[in-house]
Structure formats: structure tokens, C-alpha cells
Backbone bond lengths (Angstrom), bond angles and torsions (degrees), N, CA, C in turn:
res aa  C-N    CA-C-N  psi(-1)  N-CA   C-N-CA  omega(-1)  CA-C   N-CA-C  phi
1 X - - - 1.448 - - 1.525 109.02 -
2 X 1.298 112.83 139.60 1.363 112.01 171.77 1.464 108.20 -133.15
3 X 1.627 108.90 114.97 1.855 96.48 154.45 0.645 130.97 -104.71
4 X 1.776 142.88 -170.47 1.435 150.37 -178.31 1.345 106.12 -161.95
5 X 1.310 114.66 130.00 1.492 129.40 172.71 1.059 117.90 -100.72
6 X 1.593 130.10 146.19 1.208 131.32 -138.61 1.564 97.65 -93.06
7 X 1.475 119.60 -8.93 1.748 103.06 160.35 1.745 110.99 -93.90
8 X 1.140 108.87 25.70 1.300 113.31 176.67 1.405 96.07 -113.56
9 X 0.992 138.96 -36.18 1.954 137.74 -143.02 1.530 109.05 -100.69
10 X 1.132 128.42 145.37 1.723 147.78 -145.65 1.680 94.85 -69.95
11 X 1.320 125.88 132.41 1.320 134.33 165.61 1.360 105.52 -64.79
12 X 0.981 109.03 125.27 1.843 110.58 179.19 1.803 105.77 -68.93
13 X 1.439 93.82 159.78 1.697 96.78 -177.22 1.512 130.50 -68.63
14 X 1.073 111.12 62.42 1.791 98.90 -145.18 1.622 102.78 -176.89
15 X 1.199 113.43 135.49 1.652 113.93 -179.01 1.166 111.74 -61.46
16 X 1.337 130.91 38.22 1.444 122.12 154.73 1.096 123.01 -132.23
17 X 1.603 112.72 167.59 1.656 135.73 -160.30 1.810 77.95 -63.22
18 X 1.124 146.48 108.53 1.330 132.82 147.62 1.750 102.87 -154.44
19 X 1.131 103.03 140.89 1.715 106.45 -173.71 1.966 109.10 -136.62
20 X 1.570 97.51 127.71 1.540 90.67 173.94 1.488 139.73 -94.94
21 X 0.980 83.77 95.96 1.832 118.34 -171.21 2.188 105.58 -42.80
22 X 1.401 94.86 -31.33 1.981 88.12 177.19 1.598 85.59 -151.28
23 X 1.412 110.92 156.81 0.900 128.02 153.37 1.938 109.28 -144.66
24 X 1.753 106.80 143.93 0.927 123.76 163.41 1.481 141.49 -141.02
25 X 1.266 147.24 164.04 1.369 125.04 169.77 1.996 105.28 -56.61
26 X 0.888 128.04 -16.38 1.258 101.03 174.52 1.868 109.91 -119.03
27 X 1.345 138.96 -30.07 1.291 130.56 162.54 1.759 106.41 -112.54
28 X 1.580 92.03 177.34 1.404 101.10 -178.16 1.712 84.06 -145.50
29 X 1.613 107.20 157.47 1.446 121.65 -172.17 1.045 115.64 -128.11
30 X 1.749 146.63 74.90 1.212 116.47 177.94 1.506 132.24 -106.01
31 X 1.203 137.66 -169.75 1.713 131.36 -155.22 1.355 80.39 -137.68
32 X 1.876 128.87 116.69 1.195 126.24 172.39 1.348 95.29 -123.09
33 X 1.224 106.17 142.61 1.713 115.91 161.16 1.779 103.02 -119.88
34 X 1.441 87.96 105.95 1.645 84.98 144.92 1.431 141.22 -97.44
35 X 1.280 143.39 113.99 1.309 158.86 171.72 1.785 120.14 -11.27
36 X 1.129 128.11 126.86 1.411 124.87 175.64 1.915 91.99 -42.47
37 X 1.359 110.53 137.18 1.586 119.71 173.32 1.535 116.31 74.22
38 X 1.413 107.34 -16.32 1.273 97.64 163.51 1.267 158.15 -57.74
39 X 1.338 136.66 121.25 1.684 129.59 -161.36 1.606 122.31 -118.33
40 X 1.196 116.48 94.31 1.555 122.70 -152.21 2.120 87.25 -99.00
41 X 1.708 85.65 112.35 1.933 88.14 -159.82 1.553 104.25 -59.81
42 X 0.997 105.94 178.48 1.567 111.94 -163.67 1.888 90.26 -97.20
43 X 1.628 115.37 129.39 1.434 150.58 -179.27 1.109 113.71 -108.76
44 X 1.074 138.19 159.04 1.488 150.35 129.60 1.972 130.81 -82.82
45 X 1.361 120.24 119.20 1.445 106.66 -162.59 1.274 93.13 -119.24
46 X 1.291 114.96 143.75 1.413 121.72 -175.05 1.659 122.12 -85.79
47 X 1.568 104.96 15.98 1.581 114.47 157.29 1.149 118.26 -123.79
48 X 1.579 141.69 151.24 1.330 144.33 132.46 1.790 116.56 -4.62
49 X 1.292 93.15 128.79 1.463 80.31 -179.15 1.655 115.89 -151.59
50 X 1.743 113.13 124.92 1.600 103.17 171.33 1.058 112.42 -76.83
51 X 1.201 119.01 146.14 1.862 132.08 132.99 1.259 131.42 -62.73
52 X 1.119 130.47 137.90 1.780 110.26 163.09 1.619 102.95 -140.63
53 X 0.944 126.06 142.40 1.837 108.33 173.51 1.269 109.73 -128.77
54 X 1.326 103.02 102.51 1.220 132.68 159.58 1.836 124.67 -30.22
55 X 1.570 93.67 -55.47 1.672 83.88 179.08 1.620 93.72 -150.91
56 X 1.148 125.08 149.03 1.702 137.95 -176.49 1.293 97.77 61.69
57 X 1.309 114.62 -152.49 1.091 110.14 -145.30 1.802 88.00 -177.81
58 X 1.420 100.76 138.96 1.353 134.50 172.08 1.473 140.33 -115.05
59 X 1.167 115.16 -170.30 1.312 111.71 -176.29 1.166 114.57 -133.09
60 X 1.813 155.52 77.74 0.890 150.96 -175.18 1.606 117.05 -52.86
61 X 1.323 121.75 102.56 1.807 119.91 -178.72 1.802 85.62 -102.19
62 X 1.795 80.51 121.41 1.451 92.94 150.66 1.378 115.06 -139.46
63 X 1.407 118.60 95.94 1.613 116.91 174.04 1.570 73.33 122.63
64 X 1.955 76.23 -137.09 1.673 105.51 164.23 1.449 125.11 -91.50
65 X 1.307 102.56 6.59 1.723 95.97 172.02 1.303 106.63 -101.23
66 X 1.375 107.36 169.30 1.863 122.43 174.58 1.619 98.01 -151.30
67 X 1.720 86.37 116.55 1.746 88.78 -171.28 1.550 91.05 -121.03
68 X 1.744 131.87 136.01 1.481 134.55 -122.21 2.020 84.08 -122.49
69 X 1.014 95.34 105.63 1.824 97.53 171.82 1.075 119.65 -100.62
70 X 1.485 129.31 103.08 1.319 153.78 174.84 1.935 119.42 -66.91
71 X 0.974 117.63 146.24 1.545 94.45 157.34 1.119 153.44 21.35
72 X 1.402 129.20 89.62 1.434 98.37 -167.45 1.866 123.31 82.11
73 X 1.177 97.33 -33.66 1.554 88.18 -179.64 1.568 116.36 -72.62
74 X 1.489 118.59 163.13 1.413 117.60 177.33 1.672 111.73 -131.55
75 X 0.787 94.10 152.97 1.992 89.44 170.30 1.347 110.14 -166.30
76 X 1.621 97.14 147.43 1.611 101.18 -169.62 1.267 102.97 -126.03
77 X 1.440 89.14 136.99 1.470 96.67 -170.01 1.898 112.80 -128.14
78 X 1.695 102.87 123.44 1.574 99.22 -170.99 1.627 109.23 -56.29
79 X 1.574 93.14 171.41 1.298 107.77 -168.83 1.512 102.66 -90.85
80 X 1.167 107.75 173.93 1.341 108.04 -159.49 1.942 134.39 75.57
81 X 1.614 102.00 -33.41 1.209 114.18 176.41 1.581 116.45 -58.48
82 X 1.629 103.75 158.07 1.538 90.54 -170.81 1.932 93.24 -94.00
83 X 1.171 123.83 132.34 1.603 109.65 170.87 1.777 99.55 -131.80
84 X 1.414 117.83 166.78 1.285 134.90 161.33 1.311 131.62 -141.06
85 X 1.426 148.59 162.28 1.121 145.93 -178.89 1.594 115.13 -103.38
86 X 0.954 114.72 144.01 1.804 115.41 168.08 1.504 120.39 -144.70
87 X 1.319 124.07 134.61 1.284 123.58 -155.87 1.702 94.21 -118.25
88 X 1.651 94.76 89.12 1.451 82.22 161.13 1.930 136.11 -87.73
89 X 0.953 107.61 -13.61 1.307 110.10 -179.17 1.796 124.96 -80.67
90 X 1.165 112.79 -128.21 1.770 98.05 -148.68 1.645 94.36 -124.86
91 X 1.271 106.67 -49.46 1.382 109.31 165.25 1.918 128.25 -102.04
92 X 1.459 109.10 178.54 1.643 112.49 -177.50 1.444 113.17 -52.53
93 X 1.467 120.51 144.92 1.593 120.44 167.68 1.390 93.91 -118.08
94 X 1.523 121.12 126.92 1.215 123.78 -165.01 1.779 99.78 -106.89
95 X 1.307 154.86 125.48 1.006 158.15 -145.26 1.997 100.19 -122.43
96 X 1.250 105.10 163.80 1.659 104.88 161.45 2.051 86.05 -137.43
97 X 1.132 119.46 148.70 1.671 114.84 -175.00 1.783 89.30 -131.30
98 X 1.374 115.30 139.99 1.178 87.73 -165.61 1.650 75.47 -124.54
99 X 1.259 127.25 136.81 1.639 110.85 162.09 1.856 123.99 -118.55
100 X 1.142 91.56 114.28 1.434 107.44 175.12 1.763 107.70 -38.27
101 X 1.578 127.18 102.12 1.271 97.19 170.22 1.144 107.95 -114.78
């Protein structure tokens, strides 16, 4: 067994609160918080990838839609697709991103 705690685990490459909690030859795990107002622009990643949100709640923009993930919700989204995050509410939405590689 191996764990890692999230003040132990690798800052992801990128100006955001997000840290990678596992890495393997086949997934990667990271812990993102995006910020009340925050807008993480919409990318394309070259793996498959879950969502899950852990705590608050976001806004998945993909295209022209924005479909609102609460609690608990998950969504997977293919690779290649362009997606982004947006934090409309008051407090943190804490994410787990899991990517299939």
C-alpha cells in the first residue's frame, strides 16, 4: 500500500491550487481547487478523463454548454475534448480529475 497526503503530493505544472495526489503508467490523480470566481479556460487533454467533486460545486464549459456539477457528481469527459472549469459560487469546489492514460 502506498499513501500520499495532499501536503506531501507534487504541485501540478500550472498556476493553479491543484496537486498530484497518484501517479502511474496507466492513471494520474489530481486534487484541484478552484477559487469562488474562478475560470480555468477551456483546454484540450490528450487522455480520457473523470471528474468527481468532492466539495462545491462548478461549472463544466464545454463548447457552448455549461453543465453545473454539484456534490458528488462525476463526469467523463473524452480526451481530446476541449473542457473548462468556472466557479461560480461563494465558496471552494474541490475536484479529484482522474486521467485515464
Amino acid at each position: 500500500m502506498k499513501k500520499i497526503s495532499l501536503s506531501e503530493a507534487t504541485k501540478v505544472p500550472h498556476d493553479l491550487e491543484g496537486y498530484i495526489i497518484h501517479s502511474s503508467s496507466t492513471l494520474e490523480v489530481i486534487h484541484l481547487c478552484v477559487k469562488p470566481g474562478q475560470v480555468i479556460a477551456q483546454h484540450p487533454n490528450p487522455a480520457d478523463v473523470v471528474v468527481s467533486i468532492v466539495s462545491g460545486e462548478v461549472y463544466l464549459n464545454m463548447g457552448d454548454i455549461d453543465t453545473r456539477l454539484t456534490l458528488y457528481d462525476v463526469a467523463e469527459i473524452e480526451k481530446n475534448a476541449n473542457r473548462g472549469f468556472t466557479n461560480k459560487g461563494t465558496s471552494d469546489a474541490r475536484l479529484i480529475i482522474m486521467k485515464k492514460i
